[in-house]
Kinemage of the C-alpha trace (Angstrom):
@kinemage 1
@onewidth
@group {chain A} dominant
@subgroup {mainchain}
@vectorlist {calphas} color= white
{ca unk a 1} P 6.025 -11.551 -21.514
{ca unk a 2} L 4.695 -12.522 -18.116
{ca unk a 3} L 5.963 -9.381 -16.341
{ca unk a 4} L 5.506 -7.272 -18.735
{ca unk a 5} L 2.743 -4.995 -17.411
{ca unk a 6} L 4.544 -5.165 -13.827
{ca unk a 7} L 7.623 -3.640 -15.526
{ca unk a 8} L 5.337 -1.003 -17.439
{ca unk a 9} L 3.914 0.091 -14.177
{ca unk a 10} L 6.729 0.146 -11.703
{ca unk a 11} L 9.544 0.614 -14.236
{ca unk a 12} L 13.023 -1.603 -13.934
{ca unk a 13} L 14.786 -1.060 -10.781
{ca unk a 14} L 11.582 -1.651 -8.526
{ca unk a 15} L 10.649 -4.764 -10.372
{ca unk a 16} L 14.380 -6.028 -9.696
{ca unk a 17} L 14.130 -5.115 -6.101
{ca unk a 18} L 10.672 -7.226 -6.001
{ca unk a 19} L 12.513 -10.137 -7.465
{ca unk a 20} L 15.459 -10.040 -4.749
{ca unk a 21} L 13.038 -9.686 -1.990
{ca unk a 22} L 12.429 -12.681 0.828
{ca unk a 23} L 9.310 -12.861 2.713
{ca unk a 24} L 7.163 -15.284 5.108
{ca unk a 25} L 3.504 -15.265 4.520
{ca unk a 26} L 2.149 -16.455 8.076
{ca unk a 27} L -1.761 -18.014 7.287
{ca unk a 28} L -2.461 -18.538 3.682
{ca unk a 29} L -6.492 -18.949 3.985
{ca unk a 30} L -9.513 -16.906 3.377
{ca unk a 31} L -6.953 -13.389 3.530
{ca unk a 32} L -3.460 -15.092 3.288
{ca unk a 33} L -3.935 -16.936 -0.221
{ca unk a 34} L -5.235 -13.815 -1.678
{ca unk a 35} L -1.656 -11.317 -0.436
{ca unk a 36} L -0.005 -14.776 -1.903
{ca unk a 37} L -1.551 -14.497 -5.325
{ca unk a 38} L -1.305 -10.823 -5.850
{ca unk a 39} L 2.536 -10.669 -4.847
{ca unk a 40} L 3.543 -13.822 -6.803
{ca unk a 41} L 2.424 -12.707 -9.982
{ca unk a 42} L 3.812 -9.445 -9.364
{ca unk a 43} L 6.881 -11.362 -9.682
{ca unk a 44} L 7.848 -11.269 -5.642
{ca unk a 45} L 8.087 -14.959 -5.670
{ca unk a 46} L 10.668 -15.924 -3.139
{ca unk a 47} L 7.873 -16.066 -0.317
{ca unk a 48} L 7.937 -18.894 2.238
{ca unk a 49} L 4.525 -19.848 3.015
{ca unk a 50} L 3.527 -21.497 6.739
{ca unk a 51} L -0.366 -23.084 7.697
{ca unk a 52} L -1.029 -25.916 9.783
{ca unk a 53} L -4.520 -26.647 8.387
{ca unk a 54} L -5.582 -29.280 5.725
{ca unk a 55} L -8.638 -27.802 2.860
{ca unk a 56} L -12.067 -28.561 4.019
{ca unk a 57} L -15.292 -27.885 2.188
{ca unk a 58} L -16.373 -25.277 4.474
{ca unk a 59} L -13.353 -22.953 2.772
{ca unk a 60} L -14.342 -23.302 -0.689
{ca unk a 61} L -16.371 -19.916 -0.506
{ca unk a 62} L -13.494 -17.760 0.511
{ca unk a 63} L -9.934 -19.515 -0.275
{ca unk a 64} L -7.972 -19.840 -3.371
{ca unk a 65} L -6.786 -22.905 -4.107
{ca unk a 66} L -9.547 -24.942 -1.566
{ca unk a 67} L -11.036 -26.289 -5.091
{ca unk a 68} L -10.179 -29.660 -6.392
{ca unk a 69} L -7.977 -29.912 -3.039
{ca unk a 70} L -10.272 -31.008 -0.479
{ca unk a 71} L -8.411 -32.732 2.236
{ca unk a 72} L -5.065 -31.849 0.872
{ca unk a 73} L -2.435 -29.970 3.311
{ca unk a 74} L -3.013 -26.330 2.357
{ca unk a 75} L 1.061 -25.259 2.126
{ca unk a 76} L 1.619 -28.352 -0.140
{ca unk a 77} L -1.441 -27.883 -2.511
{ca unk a 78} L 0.098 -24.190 -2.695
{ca unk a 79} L 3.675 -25.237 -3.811
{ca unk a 80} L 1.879 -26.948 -6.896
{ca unk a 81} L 0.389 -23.836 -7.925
{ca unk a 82} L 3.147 -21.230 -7.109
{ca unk a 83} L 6.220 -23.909 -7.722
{ca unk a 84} L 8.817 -21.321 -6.220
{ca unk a 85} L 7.537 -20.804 -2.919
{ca unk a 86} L 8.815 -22.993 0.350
{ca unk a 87} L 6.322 -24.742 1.890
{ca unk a 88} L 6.035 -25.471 5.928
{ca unk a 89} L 3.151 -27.440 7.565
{ca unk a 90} L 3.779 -26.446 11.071
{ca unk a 91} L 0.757 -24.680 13.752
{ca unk a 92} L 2.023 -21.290 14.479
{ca unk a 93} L 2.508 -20.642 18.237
{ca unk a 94} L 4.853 -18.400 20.230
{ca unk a 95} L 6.809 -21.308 20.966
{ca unk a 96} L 7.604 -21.761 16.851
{ca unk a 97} L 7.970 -18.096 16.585
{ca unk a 98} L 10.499 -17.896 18.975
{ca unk a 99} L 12.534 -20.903 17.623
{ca unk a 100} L 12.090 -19.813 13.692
{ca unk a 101} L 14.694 -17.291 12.351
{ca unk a 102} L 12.874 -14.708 10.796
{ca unk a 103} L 16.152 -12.523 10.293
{ca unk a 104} L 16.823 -13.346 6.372
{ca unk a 105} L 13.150 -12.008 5.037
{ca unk a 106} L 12.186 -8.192 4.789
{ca unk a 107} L 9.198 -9.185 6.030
{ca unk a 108} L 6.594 -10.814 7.606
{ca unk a 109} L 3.013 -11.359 6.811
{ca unk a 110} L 0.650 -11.657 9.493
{ca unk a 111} L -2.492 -13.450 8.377
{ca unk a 112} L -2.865 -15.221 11.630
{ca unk a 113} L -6.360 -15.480 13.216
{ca unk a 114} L -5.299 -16.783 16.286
{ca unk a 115} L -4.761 -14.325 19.180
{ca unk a 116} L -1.450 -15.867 21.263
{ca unk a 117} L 0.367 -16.461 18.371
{ca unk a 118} L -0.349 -12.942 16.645
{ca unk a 119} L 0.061 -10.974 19.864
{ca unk a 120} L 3.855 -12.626 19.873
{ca unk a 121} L 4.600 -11.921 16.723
{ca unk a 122} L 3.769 -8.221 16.751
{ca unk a 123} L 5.651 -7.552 20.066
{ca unk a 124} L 8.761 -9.690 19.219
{ca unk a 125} L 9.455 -8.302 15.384
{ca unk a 126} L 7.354 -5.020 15.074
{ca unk a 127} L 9.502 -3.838 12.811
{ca unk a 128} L 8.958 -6.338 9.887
{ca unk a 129} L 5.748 -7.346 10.497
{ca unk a 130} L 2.640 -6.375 8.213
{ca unk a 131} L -0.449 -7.521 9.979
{ca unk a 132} L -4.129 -7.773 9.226
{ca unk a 133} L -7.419 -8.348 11.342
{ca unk a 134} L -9.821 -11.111 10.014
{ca unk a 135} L -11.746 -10.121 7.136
{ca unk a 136} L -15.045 -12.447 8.347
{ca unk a 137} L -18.699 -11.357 8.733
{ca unk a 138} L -18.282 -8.321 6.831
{ca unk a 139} L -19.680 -7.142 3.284
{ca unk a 140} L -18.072 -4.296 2.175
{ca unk a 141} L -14.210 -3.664 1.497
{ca unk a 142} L -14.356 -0.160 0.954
{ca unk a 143} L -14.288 -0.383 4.506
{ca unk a 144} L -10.844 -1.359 4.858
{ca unk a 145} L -7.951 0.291 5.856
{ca unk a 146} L -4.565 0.618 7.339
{ca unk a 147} L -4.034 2.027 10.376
{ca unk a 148} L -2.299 2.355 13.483
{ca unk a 149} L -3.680 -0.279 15.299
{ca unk a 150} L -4.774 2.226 18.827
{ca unk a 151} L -6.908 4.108 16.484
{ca unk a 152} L -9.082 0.668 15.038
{ca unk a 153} L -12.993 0.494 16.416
{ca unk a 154} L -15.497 -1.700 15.247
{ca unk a 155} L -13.670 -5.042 15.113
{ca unk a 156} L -14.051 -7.308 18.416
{ca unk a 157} L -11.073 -9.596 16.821
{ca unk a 158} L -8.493 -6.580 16.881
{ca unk a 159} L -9.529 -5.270 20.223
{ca unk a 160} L -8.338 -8.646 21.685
{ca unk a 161} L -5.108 -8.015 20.030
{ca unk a 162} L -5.056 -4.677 21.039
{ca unk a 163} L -5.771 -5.288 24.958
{ca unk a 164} L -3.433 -7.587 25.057
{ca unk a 165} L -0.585 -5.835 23.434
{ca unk a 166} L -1.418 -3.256 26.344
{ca unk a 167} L -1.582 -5.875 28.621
{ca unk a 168} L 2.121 -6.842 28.111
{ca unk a 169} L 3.716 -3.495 28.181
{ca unk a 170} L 3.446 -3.026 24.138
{ca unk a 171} L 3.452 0.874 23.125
{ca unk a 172} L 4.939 0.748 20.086
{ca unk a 173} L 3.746 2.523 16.950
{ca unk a 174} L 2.723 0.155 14.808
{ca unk a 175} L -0.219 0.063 11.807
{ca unk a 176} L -2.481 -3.134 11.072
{ca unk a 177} L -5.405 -3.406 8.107
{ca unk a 178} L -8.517 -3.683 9.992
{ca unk a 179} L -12.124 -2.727 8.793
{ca unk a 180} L -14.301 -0.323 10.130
{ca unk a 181} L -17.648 -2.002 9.613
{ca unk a 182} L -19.488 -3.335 12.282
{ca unk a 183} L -20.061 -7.153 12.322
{ca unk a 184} L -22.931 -8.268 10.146
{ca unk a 185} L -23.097 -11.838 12.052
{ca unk a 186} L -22.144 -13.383 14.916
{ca unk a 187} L -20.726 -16.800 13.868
{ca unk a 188} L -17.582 -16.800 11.257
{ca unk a 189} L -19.712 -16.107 7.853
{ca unk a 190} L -17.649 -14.583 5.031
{ca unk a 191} L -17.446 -13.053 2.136
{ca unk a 192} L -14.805 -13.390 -0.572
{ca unk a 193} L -15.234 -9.943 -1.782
{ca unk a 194} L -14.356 -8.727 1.606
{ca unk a 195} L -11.975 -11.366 2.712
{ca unk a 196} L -10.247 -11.650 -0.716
{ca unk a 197} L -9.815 -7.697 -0.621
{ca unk a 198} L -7.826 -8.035 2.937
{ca unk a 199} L -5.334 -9.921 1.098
{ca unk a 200} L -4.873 -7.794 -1.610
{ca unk a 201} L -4.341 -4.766 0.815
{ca unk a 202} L -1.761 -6.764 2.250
{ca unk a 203} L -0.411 -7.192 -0.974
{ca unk a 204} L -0.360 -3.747 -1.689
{ca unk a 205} L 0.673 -2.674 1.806
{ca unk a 206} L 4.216 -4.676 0.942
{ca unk a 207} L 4.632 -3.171 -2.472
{ca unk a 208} L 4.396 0.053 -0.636
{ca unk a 209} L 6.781 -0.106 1.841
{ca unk a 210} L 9.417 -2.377 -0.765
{ca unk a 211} L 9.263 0.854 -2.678
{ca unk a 212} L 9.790 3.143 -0.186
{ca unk a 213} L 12.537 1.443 1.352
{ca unk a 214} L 13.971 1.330 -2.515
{ca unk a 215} L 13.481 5.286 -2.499
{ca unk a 216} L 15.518 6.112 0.978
């Protein structure tokens, strides 16, 4: 049985509450496709799925489903693969997260890599959001963690977020998956092992806090 081993590990009820749960998966590349994956085929598979970005070769070391889909619209190549999720080829900018109604999911997944668009999201929906920093030019996931994002060092790409939140008056508590290691590069070389293992924390992250909220 597909879910069989899901059921044996998180028992009835809390598979039941993962198949009545609604979420938006924002970026489904090198971290993104990964959180996708692992939730799907835990059987959370009512997950609406937005990317702007068409495959190229250059992702084939780091995203799933770049293989055999070169040139192909990322969301659309997805919907073959996980048939139940809902697709949307739009560019994420404050201006679409301010016109998108993000009230019907229990939450959203911030894989964005762009610094605008993340900063927006974070400030306008705290609350639902779980976010993570890019997993690129790093080699070690052990690394990894999830943290409140004033305590995060290391990572030049989070800082930016960080300032910026500051910048505009954000104090909230709020946690983020970030690594600790320093930089091994300084263009955007990754690692699949490290990049891959982002998403999966996301993953996990969600399964976390769907059970908690289950427990209340």
């Amino acid at each position: 049985m597909q879910y069989d081993r899901t059921k044996k590990l998180f028992g009835d009820e809390i598979f039941e509450t993962f198949q009545n749960t609604k979420l938006i998966l924002l970026g489904v590349g090198g971290v993104g496709s990964f959180a996708l994956d692992a939730l799907y085929n835990t059987g959370i598979t009512n997950i609406t799925i937005v990317d702007f970005d068409n495959y190229e070769e250059s992702n084939m070391n780091r995203q799933m489903g770049s293989h055999g889909n070169i040139g192909r619209v990322k969301v659309e190549a997805l919907k073959e693969k996980y048939p139940n999720v809902t697709p949307i080829h739009v560019k994420i900018t404050p201006e679409w997260i301010d016109s998108f109604d993000f009230s019907s999911y229990d939450y959203i997944l911030d894989a964005i890599d762009d610094v605008k668009p993340k900063v927006h999201l974070i400030k306008k929906h705290f609350t639902k959001v779980i976010s993570t920093s890019g997993g690129a030019k790093r080699i070690d996931p052990s690394k990894i963690e999830y943290i409140s994002i004033w305590d995060t060092y290391n990572d030049p790409f989070i800082k930016k977020i960080r300032t910026e939140l500051k910048n505009q008056g954000f104090k909230k508590k709020f946690k983020v998956i970030f690594s600790s290691e320093l930089p091994m590069c300084l263009e955007k070389g990754s690692f699949e092992g490290v990049t891959g293992s982002f998403g999966l924390m996301m993953a996990s992250v969600t399964v976390q806090k769907l059970i908690k909220k289950l427990k209340k």
